[in-house]
ZADREN-814074 format. One record per residue: x, y, z of N, C-alpha, C in turn. Coordinates in pm, whole numbers, padded with zeros to 5 digits, always signed. Layout:
# residues N
XYZXYZXYZ...
***
This chain:
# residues 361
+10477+09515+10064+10349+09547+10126+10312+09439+10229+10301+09490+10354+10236+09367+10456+10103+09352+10441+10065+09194+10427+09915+09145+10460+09880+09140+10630+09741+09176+10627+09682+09106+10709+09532+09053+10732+09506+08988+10831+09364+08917+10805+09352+08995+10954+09250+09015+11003+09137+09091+11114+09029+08976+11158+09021+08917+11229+08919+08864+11268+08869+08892+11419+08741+08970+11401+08613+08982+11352+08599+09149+11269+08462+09084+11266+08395+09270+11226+08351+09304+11275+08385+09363+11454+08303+09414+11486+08333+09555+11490+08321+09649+11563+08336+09794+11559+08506+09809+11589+08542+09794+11683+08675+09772+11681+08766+09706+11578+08728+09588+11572+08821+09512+11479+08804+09569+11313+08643+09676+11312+08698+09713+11185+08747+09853+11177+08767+09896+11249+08817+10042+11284+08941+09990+11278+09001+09955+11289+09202+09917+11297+09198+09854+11190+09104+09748+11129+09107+09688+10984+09122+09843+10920+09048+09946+10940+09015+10029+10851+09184+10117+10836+09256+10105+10978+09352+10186+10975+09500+10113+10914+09516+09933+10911+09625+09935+10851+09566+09921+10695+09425+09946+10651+09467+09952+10492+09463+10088+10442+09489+10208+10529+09503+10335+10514+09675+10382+10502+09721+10233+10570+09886+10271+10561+09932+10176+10411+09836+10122+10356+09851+10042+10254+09848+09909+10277+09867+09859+10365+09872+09718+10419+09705+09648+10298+09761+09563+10279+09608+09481+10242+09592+09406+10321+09456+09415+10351+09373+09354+10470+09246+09281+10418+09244+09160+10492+09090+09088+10446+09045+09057+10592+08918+09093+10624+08906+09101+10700+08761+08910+10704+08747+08906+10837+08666+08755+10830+08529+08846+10930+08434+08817+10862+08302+08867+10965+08213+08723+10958+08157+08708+11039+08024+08554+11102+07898+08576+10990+07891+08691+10992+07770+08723+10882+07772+08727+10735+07718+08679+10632+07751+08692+10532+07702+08877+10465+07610+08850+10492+07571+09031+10499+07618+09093+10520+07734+09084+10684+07792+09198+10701+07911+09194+10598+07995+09108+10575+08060+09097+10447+08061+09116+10305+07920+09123+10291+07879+09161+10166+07889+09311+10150+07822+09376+10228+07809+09497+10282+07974+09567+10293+08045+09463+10336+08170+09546+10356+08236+09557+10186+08210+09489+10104+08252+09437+10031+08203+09572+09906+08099+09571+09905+07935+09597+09822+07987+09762+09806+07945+09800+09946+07945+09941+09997+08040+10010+10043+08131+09954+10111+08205+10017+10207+08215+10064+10318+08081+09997+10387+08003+09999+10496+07979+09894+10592+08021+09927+10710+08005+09822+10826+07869+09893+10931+07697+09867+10838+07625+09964+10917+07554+09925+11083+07584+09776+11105+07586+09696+11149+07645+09745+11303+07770+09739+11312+07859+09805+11349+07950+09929+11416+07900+09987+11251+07994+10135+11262+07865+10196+11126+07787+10210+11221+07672+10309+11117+07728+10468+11072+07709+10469+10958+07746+10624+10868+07900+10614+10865+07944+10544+10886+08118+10533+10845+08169+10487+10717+08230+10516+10673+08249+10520+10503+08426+10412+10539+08426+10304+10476+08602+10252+10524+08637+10269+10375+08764+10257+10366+08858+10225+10254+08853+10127+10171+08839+10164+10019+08775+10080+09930+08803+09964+09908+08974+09951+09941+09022+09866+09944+09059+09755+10043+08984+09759+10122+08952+09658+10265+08845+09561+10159+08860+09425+10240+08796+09325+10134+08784+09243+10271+08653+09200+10231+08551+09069+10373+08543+08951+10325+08550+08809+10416+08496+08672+10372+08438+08632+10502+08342+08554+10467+08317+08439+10605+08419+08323+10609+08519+08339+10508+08571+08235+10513+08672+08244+10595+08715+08189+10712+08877+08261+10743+08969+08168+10714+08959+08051+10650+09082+08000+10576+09161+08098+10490+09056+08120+10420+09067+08244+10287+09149+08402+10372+09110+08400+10457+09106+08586+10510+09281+08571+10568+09277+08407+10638+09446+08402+10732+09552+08389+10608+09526+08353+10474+09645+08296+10401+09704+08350+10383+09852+08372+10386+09939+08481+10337+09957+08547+10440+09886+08579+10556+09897+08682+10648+10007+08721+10685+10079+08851+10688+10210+08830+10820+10162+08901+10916+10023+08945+10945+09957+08977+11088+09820+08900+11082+09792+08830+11200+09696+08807+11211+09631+08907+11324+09519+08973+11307+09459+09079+11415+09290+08946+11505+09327+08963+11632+09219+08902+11675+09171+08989+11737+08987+09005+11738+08916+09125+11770+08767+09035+11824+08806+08930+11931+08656+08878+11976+08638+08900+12114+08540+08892+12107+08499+08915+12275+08574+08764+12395+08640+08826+12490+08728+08771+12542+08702+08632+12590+08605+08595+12600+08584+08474+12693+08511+08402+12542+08553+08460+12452+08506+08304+12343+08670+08305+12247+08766+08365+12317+08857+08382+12238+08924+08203+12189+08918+08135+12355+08985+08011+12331+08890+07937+12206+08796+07898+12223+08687+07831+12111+08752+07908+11996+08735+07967+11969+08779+08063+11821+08893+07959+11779+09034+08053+11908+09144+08005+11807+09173+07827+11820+09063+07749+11895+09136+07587+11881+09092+07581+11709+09002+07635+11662+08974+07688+11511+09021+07690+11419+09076+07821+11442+09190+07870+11349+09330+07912+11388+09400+07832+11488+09488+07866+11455+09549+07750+11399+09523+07660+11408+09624+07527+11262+09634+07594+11139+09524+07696+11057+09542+07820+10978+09669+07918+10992+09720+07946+11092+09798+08044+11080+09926+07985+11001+10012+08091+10955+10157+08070+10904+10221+08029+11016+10379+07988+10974+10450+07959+11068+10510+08061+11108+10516+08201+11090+10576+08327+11070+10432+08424+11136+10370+08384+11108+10220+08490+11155+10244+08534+11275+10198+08666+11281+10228+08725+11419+10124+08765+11490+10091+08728+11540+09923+08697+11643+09896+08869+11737+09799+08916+11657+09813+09081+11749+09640+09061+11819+09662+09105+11942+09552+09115+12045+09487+09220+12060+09363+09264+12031+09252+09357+12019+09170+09353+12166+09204+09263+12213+09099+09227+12297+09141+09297+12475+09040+09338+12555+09089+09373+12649+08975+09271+12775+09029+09161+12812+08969+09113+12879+09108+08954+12992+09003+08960+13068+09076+08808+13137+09008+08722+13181+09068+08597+13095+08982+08487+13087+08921+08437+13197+08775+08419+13225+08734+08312+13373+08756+08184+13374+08804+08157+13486+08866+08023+13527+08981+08030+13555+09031+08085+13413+09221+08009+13416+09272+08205+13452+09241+08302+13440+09304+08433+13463+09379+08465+13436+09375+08368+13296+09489+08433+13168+09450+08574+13127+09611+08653+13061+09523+08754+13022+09538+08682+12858+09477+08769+12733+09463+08720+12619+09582+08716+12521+09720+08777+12586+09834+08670+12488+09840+08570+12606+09834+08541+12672+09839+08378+12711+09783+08317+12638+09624+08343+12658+09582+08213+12616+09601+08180+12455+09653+08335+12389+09699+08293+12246+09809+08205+12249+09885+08217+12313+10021+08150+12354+09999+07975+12365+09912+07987+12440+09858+07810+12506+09780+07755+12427+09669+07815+12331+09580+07773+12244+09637+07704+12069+09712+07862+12055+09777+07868+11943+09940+07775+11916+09977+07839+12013+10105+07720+12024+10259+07822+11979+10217+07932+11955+10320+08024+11935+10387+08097+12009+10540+08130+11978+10582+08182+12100+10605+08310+12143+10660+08367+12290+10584+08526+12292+10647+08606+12180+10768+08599+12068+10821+08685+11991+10712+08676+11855+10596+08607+11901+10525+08590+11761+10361+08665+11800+10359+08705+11933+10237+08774+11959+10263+08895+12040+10186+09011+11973+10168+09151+12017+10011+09165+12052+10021+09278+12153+09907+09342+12158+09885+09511+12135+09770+09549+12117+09714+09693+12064+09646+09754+12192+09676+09815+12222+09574+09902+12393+09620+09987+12376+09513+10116+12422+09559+10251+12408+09420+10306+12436+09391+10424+12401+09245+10483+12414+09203+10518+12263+09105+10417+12258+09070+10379+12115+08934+10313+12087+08893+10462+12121+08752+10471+12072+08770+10437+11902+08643+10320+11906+08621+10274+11751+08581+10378+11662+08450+10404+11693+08397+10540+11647+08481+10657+11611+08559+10674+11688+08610+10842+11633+08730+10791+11541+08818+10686+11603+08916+10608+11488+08846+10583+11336+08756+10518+11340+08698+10475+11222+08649+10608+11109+08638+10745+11220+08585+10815+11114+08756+10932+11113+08849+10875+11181+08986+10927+11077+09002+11075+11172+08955+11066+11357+08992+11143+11425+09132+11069+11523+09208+11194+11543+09343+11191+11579+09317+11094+11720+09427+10975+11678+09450+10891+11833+09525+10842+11835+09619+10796+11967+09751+10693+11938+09729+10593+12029+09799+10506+12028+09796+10338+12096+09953+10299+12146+09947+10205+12153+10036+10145+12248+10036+09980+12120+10113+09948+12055+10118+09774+12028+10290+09774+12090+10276+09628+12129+10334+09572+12263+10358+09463+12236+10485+09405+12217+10583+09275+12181+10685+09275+12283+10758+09185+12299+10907+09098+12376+10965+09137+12289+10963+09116+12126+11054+09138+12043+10987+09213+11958+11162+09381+12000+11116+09504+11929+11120+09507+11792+11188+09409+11700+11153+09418+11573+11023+09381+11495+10970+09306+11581+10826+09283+11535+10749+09398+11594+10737+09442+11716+10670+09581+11758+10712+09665+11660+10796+09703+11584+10811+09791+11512+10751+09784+11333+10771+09684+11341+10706+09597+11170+10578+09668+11244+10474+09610+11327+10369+09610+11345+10328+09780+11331+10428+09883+11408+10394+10005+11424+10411+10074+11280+10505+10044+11226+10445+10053+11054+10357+10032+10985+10289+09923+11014+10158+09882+10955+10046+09930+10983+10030+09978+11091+09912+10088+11159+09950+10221+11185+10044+10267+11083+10054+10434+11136+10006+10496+11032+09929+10575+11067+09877+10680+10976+09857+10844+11010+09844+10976+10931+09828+11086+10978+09722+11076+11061+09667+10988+11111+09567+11004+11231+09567+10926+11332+09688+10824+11338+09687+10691+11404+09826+10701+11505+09844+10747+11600+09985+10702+11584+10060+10635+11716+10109+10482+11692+10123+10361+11760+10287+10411+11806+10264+10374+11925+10409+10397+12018+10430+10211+12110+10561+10199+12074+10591+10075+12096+10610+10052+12215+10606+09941+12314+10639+09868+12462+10678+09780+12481+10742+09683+12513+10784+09573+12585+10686+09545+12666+10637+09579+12747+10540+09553+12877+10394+09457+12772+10382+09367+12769+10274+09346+12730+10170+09299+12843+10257+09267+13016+10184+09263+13092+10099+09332+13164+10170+09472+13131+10102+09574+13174+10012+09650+13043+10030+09635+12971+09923+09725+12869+09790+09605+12845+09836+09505+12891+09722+09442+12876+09612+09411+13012+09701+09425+13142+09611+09452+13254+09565+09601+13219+09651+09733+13222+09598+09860+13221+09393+09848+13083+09404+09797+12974+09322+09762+12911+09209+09669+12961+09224+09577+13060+09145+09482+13121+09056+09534+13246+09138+09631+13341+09115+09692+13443+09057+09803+13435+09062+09896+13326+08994+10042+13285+08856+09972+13248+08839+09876+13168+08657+09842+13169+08573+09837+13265+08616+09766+13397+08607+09724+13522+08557+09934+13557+08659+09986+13613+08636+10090+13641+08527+10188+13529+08562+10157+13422+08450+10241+13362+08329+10182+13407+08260+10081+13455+08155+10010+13479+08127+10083+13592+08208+10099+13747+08178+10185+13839+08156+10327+13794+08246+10385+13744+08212+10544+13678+08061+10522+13618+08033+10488+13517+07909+10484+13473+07807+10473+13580+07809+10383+13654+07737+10366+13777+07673+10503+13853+07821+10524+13871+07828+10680+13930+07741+10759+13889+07758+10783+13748+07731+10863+13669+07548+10833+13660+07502+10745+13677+07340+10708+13644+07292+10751+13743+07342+10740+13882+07324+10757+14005+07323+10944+14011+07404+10985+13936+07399+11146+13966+07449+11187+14075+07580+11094+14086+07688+11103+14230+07779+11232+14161+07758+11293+14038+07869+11419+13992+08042+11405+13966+08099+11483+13943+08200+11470+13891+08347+11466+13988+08312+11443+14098+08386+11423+14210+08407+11321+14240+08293+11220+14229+08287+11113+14236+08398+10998+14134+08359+11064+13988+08412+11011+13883+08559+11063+13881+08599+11166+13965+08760+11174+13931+08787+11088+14032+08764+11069+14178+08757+10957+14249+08778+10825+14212+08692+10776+14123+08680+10643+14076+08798+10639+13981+08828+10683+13897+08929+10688+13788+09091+10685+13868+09082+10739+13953+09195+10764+14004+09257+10701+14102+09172+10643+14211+09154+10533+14252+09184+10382+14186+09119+10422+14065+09127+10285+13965+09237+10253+13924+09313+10374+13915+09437+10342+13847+09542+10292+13924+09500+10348+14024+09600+10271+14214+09560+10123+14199+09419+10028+14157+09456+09961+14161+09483+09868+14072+09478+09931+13960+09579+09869+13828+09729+09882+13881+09744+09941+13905+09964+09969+13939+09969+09837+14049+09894+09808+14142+09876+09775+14274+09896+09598+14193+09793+09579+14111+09806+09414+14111+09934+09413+13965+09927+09534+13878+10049+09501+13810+10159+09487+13863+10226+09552+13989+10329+09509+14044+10297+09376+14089+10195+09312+14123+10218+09157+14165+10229+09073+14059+10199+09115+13910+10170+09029+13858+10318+09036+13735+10404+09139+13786+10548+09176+13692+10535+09292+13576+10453+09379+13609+10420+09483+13506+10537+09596+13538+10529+09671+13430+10630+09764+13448+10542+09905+13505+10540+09933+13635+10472+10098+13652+10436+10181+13555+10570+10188+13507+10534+10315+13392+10465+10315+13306+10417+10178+13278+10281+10178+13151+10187+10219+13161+10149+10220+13316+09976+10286+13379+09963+10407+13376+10158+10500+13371+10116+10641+13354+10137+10676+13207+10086+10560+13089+10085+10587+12979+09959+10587+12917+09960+10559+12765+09860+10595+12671+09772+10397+12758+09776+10265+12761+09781+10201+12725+09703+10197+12915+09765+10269+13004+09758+10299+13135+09593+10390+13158+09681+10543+13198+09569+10658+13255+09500+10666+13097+09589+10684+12971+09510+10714+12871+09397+10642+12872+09380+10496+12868+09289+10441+12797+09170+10446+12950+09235+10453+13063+09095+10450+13144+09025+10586+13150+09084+10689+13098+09043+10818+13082+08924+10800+13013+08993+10794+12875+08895+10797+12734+08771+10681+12766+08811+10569+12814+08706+10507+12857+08607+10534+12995+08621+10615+13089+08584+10620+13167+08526+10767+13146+08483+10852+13076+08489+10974+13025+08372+10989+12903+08439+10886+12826+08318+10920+12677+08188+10810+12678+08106+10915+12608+07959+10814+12599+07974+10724+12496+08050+10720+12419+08122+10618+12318+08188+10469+12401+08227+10491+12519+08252+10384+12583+08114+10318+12632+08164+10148+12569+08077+10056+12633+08017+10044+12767+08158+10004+12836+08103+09977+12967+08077+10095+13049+08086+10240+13049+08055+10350+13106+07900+10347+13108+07891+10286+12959+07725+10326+12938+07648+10172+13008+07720+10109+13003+07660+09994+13074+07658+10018+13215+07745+10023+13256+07726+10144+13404+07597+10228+13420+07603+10273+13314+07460+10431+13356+07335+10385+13386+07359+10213+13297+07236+10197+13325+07154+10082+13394+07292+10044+13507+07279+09983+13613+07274+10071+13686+07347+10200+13705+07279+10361+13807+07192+10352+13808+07105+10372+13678+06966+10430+13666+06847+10367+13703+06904+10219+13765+06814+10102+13785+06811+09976+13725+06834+09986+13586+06854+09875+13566+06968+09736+13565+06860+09644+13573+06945+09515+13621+07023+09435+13499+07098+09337+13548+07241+09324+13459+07158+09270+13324+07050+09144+13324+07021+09120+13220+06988+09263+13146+06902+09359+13193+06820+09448+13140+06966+09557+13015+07046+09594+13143+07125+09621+13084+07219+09594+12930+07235+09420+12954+07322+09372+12854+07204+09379+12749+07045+09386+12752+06995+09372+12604+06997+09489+12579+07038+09543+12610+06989+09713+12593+07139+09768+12470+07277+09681+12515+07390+09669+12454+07396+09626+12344+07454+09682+12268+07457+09596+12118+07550+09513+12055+07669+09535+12176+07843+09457+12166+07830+09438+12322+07962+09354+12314+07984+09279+12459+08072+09389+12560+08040+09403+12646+08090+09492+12745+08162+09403+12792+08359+09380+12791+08402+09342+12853+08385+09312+13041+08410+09417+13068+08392+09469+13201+08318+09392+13244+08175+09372+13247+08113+09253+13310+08184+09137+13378+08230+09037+13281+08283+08866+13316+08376+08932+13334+08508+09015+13278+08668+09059+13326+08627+09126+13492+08547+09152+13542+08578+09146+13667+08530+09062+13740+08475+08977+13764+08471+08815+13886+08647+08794+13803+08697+08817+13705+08818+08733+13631+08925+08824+13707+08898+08911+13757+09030+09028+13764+09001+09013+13923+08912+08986+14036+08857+09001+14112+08905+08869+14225+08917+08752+14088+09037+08620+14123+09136+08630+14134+09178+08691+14014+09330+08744+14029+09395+08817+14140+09302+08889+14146+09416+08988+14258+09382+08916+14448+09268+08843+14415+09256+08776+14588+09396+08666+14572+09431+08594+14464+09528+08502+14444+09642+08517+14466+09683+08666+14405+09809+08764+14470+09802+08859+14592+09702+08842+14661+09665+08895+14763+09675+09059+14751+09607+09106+14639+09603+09247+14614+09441+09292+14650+09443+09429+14713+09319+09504+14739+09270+09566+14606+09151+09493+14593+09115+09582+14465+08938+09587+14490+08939+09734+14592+08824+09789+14631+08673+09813+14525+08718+09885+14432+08608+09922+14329+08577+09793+14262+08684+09739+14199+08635+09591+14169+08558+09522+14269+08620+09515+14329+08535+09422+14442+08377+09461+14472+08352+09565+14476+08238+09640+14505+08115+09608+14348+08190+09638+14256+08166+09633+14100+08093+09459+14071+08176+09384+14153+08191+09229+14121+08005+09193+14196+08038+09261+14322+07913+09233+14432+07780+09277+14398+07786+09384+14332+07638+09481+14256+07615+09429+14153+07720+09408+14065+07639+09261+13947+07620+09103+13939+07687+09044+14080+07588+08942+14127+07481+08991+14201+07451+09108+14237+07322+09128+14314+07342+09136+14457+07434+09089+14501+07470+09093+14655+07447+09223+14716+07476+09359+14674+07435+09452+14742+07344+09581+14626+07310+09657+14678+07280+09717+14630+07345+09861+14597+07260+09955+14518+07355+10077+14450+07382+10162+14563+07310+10183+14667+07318+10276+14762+07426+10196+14831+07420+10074+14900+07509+09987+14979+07683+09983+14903+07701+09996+14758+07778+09957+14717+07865+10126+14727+07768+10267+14708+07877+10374+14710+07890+10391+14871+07844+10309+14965+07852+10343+15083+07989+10260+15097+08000+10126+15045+08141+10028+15065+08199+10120+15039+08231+10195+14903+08322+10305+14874+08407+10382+14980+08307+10454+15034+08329+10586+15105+08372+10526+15252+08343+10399+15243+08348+10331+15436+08477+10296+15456+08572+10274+15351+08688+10249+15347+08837+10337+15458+08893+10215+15501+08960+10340+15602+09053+10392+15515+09121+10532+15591+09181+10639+15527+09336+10558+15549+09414+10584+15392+09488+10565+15433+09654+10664+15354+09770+10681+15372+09841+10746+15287+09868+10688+15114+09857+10838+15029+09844+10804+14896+10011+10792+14841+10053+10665+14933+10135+10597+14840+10165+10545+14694+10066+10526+14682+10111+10453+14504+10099+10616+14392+10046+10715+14453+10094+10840+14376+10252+10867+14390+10235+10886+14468+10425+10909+14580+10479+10856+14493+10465+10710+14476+10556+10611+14392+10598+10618+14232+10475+10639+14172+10482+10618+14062+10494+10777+13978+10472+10879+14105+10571+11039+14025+10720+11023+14053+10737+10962+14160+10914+10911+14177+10951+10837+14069+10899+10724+14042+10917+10614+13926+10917+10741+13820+10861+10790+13752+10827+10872+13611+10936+10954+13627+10954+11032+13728+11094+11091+13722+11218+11079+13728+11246+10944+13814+11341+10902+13784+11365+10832+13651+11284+10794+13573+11291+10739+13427+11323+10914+13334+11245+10943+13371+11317+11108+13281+11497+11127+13318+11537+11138+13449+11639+11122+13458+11744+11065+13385+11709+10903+13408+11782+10808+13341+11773+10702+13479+11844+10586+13457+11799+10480+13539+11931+10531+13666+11843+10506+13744+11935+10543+13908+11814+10453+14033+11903+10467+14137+11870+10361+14256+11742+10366+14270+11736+10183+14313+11579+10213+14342+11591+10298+14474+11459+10326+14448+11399+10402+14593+11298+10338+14665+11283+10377+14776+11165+10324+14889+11037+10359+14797+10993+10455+14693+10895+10468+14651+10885+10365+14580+10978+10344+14485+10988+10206+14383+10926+10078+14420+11037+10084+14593+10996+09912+14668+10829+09928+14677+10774+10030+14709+10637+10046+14750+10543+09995+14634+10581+10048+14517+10518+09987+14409+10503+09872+14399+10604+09789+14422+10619+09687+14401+10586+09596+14488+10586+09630+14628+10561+09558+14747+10393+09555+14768+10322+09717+14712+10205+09699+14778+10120+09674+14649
***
């Protein structure tokens, strides 16, 4: 039977707590609150959280996370991205020498524009065959209450991606393995970003033209800085890729969509974030994603626009006008990446000029 420890409790981190102790895995999970631990403990209830959700009896909480890491052979990290480093200078002298460090998190760090197995990598001290990540479209909510979804966990080394995809599969769960951890973890970083414009959209009552626009667009420029940054194409036309900016850019269950609606609707960023009850990546991951791609000298329009309306620099009308002011140009990175997908159905054969394009632009 594999252990693991989950740290935190928040809606996410206990929704996947909830799913590897459904495959049997024992899981202890670490929450900040003693209440909410008690509660998890008590009831079976994270109401905090994940109100009216019933988890598995056998999930068990501490504040302690000495207690929650011991034994682990997964450690799951589930914090909001920009307190990840503080956390693990923490706990990771806690981890085993064997522990395998899995990433919940979809964000990139400000300052350094790590994404979050780096800075597990640099903090923790472990190396990449000892850390995976989880991205996919994975709404907490509908996971937690045991509706059908699959993911993406993502290692260098496929025998640990595969240990891991055992440990989280269930008749409702079901994890498909990658190599790419550069790309399932930008595709995850970059869909918040865009759900933040969609929402926007959406408060504004710009309609549904708009929002296939933005999504689709968005995903041009996820492919766009993953080729600068060594991603593999084909992940963006996956679950981990279009999936997760779909589901996020789509459901009222998504954070930053709704944080969006209600910067549309008028309100301003503080107003917004109290109005939130968890951290909307999307916010700080774009000035973070917004560095990145000026550094690799990638165009990344909606971000950019996204970055300017929540420092205040322009306004909502000014910002769908940047949109639309943009010159016209050919939809290359589609071209590319239905060439790329098909030639992978094929089997591997020459690159093509569509390929170089991916990669070049």
């Amino acid at each position: 039977m594999a252990t693991a420890a989950v740290l935190s409790a928040g809606s996410w981190g206990t929704a996947f707590a909830s799913v590897l102790a459904d495959t049997g895995t024992r899981v202890t999970m670490h929450a900040r609150r003693a209440e909410v631990a008690e509660e998890i403990n008590r009831n079976h209830r994270n109401e905090r959280y994940l109100p009216g959700v019933d988890l598995p009896a056998s999930l068990r909480a501490t504040t302690d996370v000495e207690r929650a890491v011991a034994g682990a052979d997964f450690v799951v990290v589930s914090v909001p991205a920009q307190t990840l480093r503080a956390n693990l200078a923490t706990w990771a002298p806690l981890f085993g020498p064997l522990t395998v460090v899995v990433s919940l998190m979809k964000g990139i760090e400000l300052d350094t524009g790590l994404r979050m197995s780096e800075v597990i990598r640099e903090v923790a001290g472990v190396g990449a065959e000892r850390v995976a990540v989880a991205s996919g479209p994975n709404l907490a909510r509908e996971i937690a209450r045991k509706r059908p979804a699959a993911s993406v966990v993502a290692c260098v080394d496929e025998e640990v991606a595969a240990r891991l995809q055992a440990a989280c599969r269930t008749p409702y769960f079901r994890p498909y393995t990658n190599a790419d951890i550069v790309g399932c973890e930008l595709g995850g970083a970059v869909k918040n970003v865009i759900a933040l414009a969609v929402g926007i959209a959406a408060g504004m009552g710009l309609g549904d033209n708009a929002r296939s626009l933005l999504i689709t667009r968005g995903l041009a420029e996820t492919a766009r800085l993953g080729a600068a940054i060594g991603a593999d194409p084909h992940t963006f036309a996956g679950l981990a890729g279009m999936g997760d900016l779909v589901a996020t850019c789509s459901s009222p269950l998504s954070r930053n969509r709704s944080f969006g609606e209600r910067l549309g609707r008028g309100a301003d960023v503080a107003t917004a974030a109290a109005a939130a009850p968890q951290t909307s990546e999307g916010v700080k991951t774009s000035e973070a994603l917004l560095a990145l791609a000026r550094c690799h000298r990638v165009e990344m329009p909606i971000t950019e626009v996204v970055v300017r309306l929540l420092r205040g620099d322009v306004t909502l009308d000014q910002a769908g006008a940047l949109l639309m002011e943009r010159p016209p140009k050919p939809e290359r990175h589609t071209r590319a990446l239905t060439s790329s997908a098909s030639q992978s159905q094929r089997g591997t054969g020459p690159e093509t000029d569509d390929d170089r394009g991916v990669r070049a632009s």
